[in-house]
N, C-alpha and C positions, 0 to 999 in steps of 0.2 A: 290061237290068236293071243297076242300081247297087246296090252294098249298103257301104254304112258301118260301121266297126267302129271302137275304139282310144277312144274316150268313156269315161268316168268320175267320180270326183269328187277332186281336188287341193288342195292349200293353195297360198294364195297364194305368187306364184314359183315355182311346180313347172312340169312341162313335161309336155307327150302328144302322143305322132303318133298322128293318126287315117289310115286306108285305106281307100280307096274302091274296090271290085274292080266291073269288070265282066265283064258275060257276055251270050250269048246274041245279040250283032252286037259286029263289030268297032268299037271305039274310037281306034284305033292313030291317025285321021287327023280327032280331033277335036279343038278346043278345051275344057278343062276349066276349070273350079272349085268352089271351096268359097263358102255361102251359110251363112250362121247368122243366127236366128231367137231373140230371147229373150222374156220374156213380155211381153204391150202393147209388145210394139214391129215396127215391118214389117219382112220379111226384111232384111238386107242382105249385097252381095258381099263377099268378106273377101280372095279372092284368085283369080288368076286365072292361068293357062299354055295356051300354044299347044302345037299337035300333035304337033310336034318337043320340045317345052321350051325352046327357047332363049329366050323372050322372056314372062315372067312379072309380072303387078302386082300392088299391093294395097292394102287400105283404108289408109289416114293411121295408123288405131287401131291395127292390127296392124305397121306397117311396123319392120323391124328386132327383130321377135319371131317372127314366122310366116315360115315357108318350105316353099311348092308345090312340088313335085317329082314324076315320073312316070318310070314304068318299063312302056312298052307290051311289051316280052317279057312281061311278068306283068299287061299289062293292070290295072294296079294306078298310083292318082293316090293322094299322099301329102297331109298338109299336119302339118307338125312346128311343137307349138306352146308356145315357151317366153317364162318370164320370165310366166306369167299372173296375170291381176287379175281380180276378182270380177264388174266389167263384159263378161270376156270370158266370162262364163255364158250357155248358148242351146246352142239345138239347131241341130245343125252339118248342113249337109247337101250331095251332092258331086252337081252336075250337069253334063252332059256334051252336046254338038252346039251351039254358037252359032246364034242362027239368027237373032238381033237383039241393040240394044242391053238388053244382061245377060239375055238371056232365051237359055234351054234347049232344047233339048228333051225331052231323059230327066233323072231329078232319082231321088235315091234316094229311103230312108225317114226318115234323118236321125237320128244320135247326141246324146245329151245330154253335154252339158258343163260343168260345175258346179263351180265355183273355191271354194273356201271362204276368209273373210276370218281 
């Protein structure tokens, strides 16, 4: 199980780290990311880290404002996200197991994220 938290609503240029805690099987040895979802429009990946952390990507739109980061003691996958714009509004959601390209296998229930202009 994934559960997402750290969502809200911001004025543009403000900043929020969302957490992704899991439970209930170990994570320690999977590939994570972050997926967000805004209205009429298809998911898309926003960022992405390996089991260790050392080697993390990200969408174009986010790159140099978003930053993935994990802490397997705490089983906890972060994504800190600053400098935001009213495009980066959507439901944020943190999935976990690679099992293809950008597909998951556990996915949580997903946080709302709502920038105001």
């Amino acid at each position: 199980q994934l559960v997402e938290s750290g969502g809200g609503v911001v004025q543009t240029g403000g900043s929020l780290r969302l957490s992704c805690v899991g439970s209930g099987r170990t994570f320690t040895y999977d590939d994570m990311a972050w997926f967000r979802q805004a209205p009429g429009k298809e998911r898309e990946v926003v960022a992405t880290i390996t089991y260790n952390g050392r080697r993390t990507e990200y969408a174009d739109s986010v790159k140099d404002r978003f930053t993935i980061s994990r802490d397997n003691a705490k089983t906890t996958t972060y994504l800190e996200m600053n400098s935001l714009k009213p495009e980066d509004t959507a439901v944020y959601y943190c999935a976990a197991d690679l099992v293809g390209v950008q597909k998951y296998r556990y996915w949580g229930q997903g946080t709302q994220v709502t920038v105001s202009s």
